[in-house]
DRENTORKOL-3810 file (N, C-alpha, C; in nm, 4 decimals):
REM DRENTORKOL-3810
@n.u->-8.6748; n.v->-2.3987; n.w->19.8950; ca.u->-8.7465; ca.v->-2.3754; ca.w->20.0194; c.u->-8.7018; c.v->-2.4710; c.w->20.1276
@n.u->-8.5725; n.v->-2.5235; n.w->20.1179; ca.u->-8.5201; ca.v->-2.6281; ca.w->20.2276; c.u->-8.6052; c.v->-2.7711; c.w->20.2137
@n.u->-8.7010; n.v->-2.8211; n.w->20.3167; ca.u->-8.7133; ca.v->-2.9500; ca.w->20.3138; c.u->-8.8644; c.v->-2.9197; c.w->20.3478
@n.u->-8.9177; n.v->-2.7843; n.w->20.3789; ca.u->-9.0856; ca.v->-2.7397; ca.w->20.4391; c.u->-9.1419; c.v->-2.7056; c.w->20.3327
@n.u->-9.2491; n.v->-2.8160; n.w->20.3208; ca.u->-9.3485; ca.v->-2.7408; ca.w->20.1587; c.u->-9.3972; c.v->-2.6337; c.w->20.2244
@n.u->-9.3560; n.v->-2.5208; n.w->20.0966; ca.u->-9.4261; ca.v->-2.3962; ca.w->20.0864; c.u->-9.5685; c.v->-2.3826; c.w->20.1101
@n.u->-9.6355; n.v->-2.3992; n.w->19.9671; ca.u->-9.7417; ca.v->-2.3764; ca.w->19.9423; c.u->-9.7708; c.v->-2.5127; c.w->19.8470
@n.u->-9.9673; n.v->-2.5301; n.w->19.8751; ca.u->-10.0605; ca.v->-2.6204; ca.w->19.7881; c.u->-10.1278; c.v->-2.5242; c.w->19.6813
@n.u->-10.0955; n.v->-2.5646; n.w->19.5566; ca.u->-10.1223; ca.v->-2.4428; ca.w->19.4533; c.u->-10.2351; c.v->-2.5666; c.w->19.3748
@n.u->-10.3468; n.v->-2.5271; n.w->19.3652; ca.u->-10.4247; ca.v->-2.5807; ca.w->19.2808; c.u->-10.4342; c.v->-2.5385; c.w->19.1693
@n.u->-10.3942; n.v->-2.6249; n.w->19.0799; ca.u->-10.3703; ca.v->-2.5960; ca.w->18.9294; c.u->-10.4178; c.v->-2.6894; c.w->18.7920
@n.u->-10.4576; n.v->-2.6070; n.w->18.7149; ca.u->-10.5236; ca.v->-2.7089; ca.w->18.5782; c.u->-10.4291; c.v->-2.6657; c.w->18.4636
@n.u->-10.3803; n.v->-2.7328; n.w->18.4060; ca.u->-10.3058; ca.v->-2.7047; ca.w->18.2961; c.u->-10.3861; c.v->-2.6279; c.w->18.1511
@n.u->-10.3577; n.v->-2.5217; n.w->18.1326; ca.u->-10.4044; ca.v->-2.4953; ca.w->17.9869; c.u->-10.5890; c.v->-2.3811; c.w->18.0602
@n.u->-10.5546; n.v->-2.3736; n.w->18.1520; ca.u->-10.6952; ca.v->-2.2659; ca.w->18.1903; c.u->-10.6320; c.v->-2.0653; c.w->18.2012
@n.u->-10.5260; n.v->-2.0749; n.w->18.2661; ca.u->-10.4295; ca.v->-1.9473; ca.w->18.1747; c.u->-10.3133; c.v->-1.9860; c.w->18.1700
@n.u->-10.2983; n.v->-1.8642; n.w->18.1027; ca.u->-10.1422; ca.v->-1.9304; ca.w->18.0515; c.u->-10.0092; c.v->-1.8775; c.w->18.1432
@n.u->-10.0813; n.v->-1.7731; n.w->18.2361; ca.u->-9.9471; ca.v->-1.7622; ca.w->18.3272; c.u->-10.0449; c.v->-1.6996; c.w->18.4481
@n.u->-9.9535; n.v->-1.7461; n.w->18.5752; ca.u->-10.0154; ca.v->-1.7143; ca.w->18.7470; c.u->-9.9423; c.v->-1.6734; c.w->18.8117
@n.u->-9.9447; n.v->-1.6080; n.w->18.8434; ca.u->-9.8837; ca.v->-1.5467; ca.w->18.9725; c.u->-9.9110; c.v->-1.5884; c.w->19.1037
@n.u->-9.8322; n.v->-1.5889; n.w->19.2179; ca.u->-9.8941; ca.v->-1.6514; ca.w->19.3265; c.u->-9.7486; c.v->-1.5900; c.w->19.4601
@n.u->-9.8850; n.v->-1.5573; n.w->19.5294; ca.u->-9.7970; ca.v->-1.4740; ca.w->19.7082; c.u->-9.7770; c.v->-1.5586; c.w->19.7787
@n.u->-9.6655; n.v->-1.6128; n.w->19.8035; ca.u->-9.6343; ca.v->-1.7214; ca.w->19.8971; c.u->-9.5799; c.v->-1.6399; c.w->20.0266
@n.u->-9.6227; n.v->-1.7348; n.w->20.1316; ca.u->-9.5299; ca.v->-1.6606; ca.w->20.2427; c.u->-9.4071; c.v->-1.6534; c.w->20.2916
@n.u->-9.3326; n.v->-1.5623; n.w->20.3217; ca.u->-9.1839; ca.v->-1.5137; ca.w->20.3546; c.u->-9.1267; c.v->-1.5958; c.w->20.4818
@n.u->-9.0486; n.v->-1.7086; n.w->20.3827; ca.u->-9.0155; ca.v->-1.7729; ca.w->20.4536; c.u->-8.8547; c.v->-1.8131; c.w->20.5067
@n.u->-8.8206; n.v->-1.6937; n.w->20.4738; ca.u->-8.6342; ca.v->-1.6467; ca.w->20.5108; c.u->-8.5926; c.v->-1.6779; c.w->20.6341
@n.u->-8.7009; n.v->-1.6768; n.w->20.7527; ca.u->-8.6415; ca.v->-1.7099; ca.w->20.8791; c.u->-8.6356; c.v->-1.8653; c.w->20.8957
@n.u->-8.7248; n.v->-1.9484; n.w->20.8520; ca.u->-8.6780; ca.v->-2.0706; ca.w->20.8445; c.u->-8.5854; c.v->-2.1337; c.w->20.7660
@n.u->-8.5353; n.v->-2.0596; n.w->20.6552; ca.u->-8.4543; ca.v->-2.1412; ca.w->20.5445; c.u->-8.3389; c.v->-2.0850; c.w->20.6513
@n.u->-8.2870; n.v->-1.9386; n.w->20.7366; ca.u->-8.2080; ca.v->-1.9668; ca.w->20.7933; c.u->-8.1644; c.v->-2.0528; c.w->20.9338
@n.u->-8.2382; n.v->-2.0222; n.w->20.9426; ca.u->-8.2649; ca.v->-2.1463; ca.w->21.0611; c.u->-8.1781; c.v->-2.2856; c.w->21.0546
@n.u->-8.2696; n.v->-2.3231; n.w->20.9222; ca.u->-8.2230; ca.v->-2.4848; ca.w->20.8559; c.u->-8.0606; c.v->-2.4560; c.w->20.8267
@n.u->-8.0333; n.v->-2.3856; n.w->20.7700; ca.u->-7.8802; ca.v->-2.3223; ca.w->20.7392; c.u->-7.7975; c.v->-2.3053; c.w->20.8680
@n.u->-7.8014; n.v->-2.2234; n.w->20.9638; ca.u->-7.7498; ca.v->-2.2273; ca.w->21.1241; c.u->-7.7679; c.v->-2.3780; c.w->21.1670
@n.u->-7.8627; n.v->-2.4397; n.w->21.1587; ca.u->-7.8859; ca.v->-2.5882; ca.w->21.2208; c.u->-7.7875; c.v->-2.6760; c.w->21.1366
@n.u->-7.7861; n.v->-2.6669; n.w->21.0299; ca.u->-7.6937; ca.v->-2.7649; ca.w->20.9328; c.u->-7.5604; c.v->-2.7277; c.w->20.9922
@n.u->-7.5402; n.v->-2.5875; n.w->20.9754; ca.u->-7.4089; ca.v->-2.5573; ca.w->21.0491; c.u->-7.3543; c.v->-2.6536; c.w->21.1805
@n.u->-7.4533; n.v->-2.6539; n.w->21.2800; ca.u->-7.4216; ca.v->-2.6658; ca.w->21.4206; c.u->-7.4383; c.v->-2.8536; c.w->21.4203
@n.u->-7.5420; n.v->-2.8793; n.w->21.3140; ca.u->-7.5092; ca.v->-3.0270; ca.w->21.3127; c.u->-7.3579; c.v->-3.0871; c.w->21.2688
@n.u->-7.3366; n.v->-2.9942; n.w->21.1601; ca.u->-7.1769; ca.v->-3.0296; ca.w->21.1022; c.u->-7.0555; c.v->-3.0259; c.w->21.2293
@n.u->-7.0777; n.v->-2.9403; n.w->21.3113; ca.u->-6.9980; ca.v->-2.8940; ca.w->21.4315; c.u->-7.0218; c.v->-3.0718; c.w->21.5085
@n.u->-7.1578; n.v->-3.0641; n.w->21.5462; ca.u->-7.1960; ca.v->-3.1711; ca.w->21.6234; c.u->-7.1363; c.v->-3.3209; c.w->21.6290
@n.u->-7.1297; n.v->-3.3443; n.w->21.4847; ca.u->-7.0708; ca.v->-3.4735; ca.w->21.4577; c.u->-6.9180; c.v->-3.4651; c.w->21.4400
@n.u->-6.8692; n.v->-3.3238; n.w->21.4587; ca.u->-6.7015; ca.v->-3.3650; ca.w->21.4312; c.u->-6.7128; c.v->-3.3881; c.w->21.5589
@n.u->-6.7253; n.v->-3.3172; n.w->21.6837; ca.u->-6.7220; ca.v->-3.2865; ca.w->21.8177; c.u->-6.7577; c.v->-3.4447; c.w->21.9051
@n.u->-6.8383; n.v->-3.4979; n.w->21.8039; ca.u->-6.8761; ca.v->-3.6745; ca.w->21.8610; c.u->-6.8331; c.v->-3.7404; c.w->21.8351
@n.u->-6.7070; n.v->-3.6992; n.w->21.7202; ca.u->-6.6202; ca.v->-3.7760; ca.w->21.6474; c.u->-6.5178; c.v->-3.7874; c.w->21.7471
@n.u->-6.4614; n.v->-3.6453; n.w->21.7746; ca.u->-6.3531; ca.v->-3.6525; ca.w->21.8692; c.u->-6.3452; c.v->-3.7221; c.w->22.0006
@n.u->-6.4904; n.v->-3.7015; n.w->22.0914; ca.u->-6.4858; ca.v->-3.7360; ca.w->22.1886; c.u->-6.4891; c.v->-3.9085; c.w->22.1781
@n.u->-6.5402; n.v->-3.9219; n.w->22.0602; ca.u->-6.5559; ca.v->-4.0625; ca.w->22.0132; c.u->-6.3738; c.v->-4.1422; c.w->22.0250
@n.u->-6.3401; n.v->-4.0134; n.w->21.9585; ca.u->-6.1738; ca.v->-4.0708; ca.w->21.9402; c.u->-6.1006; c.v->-4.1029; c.w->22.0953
@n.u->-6.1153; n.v->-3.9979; n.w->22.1477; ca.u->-6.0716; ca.v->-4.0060; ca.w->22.3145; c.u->-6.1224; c.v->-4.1020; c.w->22.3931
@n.u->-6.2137; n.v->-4.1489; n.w->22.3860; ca.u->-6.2709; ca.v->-4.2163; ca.w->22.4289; c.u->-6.2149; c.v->-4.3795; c.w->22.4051
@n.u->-6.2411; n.v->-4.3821; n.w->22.2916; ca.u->-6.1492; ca.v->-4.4696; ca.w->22.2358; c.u->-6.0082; c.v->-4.5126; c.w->22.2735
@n.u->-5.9483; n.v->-4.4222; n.w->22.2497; ca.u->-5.7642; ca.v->-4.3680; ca.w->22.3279; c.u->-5.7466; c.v->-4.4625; c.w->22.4430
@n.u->-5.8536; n.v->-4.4156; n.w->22.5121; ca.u->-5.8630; ca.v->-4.4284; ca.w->22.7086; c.u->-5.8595; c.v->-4.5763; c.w->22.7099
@n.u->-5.9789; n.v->-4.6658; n.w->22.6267; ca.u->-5.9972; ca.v->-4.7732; ca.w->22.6127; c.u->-5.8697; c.v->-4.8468; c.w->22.5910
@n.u->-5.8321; n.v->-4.8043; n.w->22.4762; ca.u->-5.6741; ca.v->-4.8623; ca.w->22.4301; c.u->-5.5510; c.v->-4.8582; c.w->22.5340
@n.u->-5.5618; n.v->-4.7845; n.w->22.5876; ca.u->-5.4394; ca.v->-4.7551; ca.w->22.7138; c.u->-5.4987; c.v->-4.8739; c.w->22.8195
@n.u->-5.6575; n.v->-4.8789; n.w->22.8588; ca.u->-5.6596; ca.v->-4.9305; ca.w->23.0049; c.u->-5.6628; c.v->-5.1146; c.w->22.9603
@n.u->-5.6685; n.v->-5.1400; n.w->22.8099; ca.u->-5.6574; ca.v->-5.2429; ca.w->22.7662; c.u->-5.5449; c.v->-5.2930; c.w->22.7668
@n.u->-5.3865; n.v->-5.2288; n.w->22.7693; ca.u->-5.3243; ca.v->-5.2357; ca.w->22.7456; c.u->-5.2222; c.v->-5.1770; c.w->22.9261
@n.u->-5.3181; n.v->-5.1404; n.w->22.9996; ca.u->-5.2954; ca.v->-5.1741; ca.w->23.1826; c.u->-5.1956; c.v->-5.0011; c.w->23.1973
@n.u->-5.2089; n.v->-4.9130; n.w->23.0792; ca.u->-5.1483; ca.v->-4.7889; ca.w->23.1256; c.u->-5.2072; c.v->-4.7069; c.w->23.1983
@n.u->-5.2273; n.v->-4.7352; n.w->23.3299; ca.u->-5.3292; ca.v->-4.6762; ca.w->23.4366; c.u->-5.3021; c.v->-4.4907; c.w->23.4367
@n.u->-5.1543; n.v->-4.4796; n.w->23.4270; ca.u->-5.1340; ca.v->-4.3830; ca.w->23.3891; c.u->-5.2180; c.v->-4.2635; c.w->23.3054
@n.u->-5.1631; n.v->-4.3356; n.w->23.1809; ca.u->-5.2430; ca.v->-4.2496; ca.w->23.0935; c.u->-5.3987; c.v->-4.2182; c.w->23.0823
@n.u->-5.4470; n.v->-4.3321; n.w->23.0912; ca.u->-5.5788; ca.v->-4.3570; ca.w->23.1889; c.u->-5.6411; c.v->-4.2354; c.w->23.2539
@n.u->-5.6149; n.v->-4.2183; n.w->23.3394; ca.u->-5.6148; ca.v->-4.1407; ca.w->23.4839; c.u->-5.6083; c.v->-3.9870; c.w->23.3889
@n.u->-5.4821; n.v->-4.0297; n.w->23.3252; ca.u->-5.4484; ca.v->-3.8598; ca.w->23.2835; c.u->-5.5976; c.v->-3.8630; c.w->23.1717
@n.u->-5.6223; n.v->-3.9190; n.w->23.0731; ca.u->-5.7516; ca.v->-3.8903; ca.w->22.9986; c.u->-5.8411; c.v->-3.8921; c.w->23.0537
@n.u->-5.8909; n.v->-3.9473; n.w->23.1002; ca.u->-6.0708; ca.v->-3.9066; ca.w->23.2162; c.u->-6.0245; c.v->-3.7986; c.w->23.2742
@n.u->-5.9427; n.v->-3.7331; n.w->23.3437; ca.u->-5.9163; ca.v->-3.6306; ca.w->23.4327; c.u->-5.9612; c.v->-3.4819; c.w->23.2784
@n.u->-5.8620; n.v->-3.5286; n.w->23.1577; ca.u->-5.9205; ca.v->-3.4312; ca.w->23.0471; c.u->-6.0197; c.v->-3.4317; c.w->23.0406
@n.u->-6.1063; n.v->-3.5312; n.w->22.9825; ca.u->-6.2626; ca.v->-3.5722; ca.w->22.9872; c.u->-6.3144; c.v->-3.4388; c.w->23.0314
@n.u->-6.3294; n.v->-3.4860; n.w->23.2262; ca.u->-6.3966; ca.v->-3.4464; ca.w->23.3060; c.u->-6.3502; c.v->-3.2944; c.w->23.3006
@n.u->-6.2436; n.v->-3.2178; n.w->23.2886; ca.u->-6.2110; ca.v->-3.0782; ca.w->23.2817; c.u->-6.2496; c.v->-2.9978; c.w->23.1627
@n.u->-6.2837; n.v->-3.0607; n.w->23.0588; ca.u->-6.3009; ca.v->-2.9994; ca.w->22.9178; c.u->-6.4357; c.v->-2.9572; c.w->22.9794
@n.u->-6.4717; n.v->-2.8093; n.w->22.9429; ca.u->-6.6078; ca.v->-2.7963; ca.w->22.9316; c.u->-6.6975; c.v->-2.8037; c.w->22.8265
@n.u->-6.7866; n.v->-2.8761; n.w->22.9063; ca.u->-6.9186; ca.v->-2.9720; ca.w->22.8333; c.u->-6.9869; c.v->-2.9256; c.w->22.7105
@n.u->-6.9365; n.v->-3.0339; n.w->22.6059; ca.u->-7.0018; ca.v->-2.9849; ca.w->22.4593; c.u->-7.1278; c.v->-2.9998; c.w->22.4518
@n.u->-7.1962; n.v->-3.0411; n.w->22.5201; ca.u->-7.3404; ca.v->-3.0784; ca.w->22.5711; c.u->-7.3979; c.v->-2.9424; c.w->22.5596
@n.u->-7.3527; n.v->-2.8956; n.w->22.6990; ca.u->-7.3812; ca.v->-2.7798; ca.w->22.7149; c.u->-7.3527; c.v->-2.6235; c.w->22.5934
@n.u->-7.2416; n.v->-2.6474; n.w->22.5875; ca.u->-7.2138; ca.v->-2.5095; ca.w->22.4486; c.u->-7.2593; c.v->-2.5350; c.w->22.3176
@n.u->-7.3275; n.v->-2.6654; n.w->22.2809; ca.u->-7.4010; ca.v->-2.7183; ca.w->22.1485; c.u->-7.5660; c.v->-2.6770; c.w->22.2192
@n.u->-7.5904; n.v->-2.6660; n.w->22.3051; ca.u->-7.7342; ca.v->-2.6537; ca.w->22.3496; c.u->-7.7543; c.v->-2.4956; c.w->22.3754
@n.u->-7.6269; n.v->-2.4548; n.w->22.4471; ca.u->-7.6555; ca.v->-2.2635; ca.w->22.4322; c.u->-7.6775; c.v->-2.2404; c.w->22.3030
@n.u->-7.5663; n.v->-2.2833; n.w->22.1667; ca.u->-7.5506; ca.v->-2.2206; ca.w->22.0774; c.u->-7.7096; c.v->-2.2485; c.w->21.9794
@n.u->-7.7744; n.v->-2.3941; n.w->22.0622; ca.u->-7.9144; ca.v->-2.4075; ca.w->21.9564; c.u->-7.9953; c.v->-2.2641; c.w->22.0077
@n.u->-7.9929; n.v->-2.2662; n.w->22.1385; ca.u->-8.1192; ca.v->-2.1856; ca.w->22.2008; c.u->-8.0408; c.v->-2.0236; c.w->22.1883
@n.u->-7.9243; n.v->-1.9828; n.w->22.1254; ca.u->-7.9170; ca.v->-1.8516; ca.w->22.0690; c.u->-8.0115; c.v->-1.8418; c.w->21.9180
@n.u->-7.9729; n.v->-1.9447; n.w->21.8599; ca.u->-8.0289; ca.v->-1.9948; ca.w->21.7401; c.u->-8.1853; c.v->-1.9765; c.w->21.7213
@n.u->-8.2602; n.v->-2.0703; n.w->21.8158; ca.u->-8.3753; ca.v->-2.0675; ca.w->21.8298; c.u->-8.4258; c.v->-1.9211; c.w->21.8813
@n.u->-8.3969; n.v->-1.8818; n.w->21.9930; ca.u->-8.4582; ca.v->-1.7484; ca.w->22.0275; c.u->-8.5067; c.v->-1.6200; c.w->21.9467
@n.u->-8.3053; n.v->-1.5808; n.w->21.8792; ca.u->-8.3695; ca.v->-1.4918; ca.w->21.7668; c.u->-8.4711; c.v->-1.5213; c.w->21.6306
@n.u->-8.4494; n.v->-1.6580; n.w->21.6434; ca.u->-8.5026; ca.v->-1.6788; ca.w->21.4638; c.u->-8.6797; c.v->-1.6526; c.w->21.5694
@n.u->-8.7376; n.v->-1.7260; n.w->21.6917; ca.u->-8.8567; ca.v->-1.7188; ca.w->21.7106; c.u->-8.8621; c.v->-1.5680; c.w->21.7411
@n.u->-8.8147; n.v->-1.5014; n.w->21.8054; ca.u->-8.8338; ca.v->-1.3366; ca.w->21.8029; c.u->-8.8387; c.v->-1.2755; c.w->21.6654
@n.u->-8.7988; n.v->-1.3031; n.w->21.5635; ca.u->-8.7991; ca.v->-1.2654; ca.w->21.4528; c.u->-8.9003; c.v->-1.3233; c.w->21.3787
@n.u->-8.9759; n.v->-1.4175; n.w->21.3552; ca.u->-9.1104; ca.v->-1.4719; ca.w->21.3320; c.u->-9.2167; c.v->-1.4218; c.w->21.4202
@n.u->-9.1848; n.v->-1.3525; n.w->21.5638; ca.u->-9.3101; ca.v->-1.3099; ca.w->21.6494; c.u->-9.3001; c.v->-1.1798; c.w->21.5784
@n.u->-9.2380; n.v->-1.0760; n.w->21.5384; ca.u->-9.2448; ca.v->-0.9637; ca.w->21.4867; c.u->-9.2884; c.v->-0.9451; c.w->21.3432
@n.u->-9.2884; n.v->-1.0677; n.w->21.2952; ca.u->-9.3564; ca.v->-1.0860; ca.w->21.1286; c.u->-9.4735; c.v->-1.1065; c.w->21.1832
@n.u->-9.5126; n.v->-1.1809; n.w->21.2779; ca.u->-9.6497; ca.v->-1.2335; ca.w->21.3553; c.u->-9.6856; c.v->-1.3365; c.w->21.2136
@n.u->-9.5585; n.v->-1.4582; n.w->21.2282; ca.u->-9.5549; ca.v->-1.5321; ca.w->21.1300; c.u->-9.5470; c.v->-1.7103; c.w->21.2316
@n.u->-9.6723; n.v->-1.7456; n.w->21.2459; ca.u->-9.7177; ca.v->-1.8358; ca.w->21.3645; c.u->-9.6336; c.v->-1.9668; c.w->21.2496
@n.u->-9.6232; n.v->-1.9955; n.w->21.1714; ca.u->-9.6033; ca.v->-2.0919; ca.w->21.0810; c.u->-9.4623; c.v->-2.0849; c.w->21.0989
@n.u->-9.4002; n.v->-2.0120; n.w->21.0663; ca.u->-9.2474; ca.v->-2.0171; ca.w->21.0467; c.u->-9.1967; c.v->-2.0151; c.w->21.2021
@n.u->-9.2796; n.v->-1.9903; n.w->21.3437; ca.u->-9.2559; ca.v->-2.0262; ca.w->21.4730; c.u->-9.2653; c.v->-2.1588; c.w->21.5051
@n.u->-9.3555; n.v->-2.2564; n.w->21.4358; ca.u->-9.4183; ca.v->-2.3493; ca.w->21.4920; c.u->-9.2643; c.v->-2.4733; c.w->21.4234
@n.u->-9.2693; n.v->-2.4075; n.w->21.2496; ca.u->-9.1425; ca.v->-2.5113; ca.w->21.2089; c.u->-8.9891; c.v->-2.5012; c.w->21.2805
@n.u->-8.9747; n.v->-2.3403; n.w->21.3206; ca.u->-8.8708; ca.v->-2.3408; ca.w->21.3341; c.u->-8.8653; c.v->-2.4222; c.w->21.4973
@n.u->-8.9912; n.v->-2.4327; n.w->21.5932; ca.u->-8.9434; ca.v->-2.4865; ca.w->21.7033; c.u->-8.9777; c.v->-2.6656; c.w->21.6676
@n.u->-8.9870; n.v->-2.7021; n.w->21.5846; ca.u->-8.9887; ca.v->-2.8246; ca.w->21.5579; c.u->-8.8754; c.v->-2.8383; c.w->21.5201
@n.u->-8.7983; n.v->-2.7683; n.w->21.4009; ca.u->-8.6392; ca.v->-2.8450; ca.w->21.3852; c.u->-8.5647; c.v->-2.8178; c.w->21.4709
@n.u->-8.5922; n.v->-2.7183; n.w->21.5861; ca.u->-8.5142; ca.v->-2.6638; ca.w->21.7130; c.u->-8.4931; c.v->-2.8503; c.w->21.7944
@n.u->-8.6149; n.v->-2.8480; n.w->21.7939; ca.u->-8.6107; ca.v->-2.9621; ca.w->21.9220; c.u->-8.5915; c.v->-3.0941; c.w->21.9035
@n.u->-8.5867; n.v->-3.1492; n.w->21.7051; ca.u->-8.5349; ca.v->-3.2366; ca.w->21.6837; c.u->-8.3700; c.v->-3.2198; c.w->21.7092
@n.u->-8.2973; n.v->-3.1027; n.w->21.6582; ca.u->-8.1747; ca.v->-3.0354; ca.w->21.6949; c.u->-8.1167; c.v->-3.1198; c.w->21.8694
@n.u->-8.2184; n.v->-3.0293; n.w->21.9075; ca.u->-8.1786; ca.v->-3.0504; ca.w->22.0707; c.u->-8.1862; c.v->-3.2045; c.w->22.1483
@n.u->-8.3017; n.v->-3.3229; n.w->22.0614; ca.u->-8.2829; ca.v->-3.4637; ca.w->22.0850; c.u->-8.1272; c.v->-3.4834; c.w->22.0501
@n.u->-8.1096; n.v->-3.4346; n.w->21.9274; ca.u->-8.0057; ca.v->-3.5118; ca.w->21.8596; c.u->-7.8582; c.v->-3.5230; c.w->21.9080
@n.u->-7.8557; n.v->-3.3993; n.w->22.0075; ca.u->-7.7362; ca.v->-3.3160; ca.w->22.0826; c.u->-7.7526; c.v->-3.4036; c.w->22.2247
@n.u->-7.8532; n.v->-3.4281; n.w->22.2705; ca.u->-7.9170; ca.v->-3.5116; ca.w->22.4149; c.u->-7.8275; c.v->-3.6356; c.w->22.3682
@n.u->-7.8735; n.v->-3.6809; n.w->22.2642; ca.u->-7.8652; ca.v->-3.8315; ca.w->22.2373; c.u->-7.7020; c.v->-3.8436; c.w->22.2158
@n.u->-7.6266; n.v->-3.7779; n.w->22.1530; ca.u->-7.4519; ca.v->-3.7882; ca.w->22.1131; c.u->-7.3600; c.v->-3.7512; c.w->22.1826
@n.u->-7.4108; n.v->-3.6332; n.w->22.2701; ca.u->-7.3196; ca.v->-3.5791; ca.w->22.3734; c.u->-7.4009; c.v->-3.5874; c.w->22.5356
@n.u->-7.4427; n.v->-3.7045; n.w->22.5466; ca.u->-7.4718; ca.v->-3.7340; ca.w->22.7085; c.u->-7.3910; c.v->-3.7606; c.w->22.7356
@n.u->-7.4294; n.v->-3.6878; n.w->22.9253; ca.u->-7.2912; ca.v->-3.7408; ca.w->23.0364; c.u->-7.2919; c.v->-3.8806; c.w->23.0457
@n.u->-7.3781; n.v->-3.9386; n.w->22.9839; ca.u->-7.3912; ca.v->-4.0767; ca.w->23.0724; c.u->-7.2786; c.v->-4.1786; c.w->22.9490
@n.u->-7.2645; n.v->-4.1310; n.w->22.8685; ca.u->-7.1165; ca.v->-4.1770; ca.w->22.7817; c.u->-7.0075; c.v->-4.1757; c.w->22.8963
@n.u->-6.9750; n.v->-4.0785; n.w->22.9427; ca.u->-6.8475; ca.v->-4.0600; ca.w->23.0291; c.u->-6.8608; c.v->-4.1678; c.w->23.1630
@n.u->-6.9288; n.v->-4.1592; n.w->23.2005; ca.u->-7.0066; ca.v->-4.2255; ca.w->23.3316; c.u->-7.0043; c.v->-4.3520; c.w->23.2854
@n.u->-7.0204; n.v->-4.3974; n.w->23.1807; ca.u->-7.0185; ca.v->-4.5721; ca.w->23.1265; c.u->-6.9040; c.v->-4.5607; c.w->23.1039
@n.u->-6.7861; n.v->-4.5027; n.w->23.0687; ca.u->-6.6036; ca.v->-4.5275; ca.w->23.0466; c.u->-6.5695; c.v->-4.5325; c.w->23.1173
@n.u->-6.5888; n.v->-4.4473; n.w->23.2628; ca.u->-6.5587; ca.v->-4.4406; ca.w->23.3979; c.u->-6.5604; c.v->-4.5723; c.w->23.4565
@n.u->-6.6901; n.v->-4.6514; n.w->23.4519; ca.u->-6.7420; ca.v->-4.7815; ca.w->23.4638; c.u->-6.6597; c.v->-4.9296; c.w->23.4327
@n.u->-6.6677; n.v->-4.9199; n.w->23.3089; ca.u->-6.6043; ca.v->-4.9748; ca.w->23.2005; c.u->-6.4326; c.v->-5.0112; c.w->23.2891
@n.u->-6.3839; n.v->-4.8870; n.w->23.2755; ca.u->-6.2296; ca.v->-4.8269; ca.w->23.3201; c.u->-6.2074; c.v->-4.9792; c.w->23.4669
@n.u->-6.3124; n.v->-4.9171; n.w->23.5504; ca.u->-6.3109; ca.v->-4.9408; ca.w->23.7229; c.u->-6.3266; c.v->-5.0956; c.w->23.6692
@n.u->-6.4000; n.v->-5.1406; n.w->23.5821; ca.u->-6.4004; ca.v->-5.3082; ca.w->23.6064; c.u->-6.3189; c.v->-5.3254; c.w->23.5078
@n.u->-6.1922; n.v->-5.2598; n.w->23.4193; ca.u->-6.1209; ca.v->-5.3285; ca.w->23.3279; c.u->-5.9543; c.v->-5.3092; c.w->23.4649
@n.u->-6.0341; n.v->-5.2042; n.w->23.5661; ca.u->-5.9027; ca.v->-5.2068; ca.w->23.6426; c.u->-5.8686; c.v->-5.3677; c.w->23.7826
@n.u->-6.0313; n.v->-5.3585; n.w->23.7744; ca.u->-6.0773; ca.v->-5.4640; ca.w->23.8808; c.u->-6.0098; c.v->-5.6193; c.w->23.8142
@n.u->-6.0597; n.v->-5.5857; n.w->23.6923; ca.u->-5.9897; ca.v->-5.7713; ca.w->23.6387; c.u->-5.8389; c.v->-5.7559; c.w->23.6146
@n.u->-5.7799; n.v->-5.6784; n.w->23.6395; ca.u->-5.6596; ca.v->-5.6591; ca.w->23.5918; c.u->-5.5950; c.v->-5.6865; c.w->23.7019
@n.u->-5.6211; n.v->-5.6469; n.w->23.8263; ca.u->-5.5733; ca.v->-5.6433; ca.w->23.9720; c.u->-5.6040; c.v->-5.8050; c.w->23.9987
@n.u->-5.7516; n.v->-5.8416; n.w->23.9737; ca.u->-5.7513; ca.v->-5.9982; ca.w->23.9960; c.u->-5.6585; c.v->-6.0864; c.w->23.9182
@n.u->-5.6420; n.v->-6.0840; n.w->23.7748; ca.u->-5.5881; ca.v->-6.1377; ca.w->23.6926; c.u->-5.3984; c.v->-6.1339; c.w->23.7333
@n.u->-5.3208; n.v->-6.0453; n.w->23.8280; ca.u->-5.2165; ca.v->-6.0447; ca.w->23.8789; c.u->-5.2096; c.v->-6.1158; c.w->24.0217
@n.u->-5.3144; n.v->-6.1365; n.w->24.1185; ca.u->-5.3369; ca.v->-6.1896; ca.w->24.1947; c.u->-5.3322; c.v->-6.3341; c.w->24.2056
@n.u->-5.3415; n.v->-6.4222; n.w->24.1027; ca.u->-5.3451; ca.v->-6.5410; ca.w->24.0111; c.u->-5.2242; c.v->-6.5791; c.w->24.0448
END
């Protein structure tokens, strides 16, 4: 059942010897959790990379290749935003699975699935903010600033 307790089954050992029990249909959240695992796996290569580039840029402007520099933030800034296509692809995610729980008129499997939706959507806020790029940019301008002073010397 993924990581959401099912059901509280009150039980005595040895009162019958076998039970049966109707739990509720809970297929739209186990896929859910399954699409989300997916898009988390996506998430962290994608923070990996930008992690790597990022990195790259650092190594070049450490090393005064203004050049190359220039040419990576210019990629940066032209790649379109994984921010953004990790946040469409939650809220395709989220929509049908909650349209598909409003048609079971299954309030439980709406309520979990928009709870792992929106831990999803912190987690995507928090790894792929602009404000990463905007601090390299930063970073860049005062590793270019001491570099210009440091020849001035």
């Amino acid at each position: 059942s993924g990581k959401a307790l099912v059901a509280n089954v009150p039980y005595l050992p040895g009162i019958d010897s076998q039970i049966s029990l109707q739990i509720p249909d809970d297929r739209i959240r186990l896929g859910v959790e399954g699409e989300l695992a997916v898009l988390n796996g996506e998430l962290i290569e994608a923070v990996a990379e930008l992690s790597m580039k990022m990195s790259r840029i650092r190594r070049w402007a450490k090393s005064e290749d203004w050049d190359k520099v220039n040419t990576g933030i210019r990629q940066l800034e032209s790649e379109l935003s994984p921010r953004k296509n990790f946040l469409d692809k939650l809220n395709a995610i989220r929509i049908s699975a909650v349209e598909a729980a409003q048609a079971q008129n299954n309030r439980t499997a709406q309520a979990r699935i928009a709870s792992l939706c929106r831990e999803t959507g912190d987690r995507i806020d928090r790894f792929l903010s602009p404000t990463g790029i905007i601090d390299l940019k930063t970073e860049i301008q005062d590793l270019k600033q001491l570099s210009g002073n440091n020849r001035n010397r």
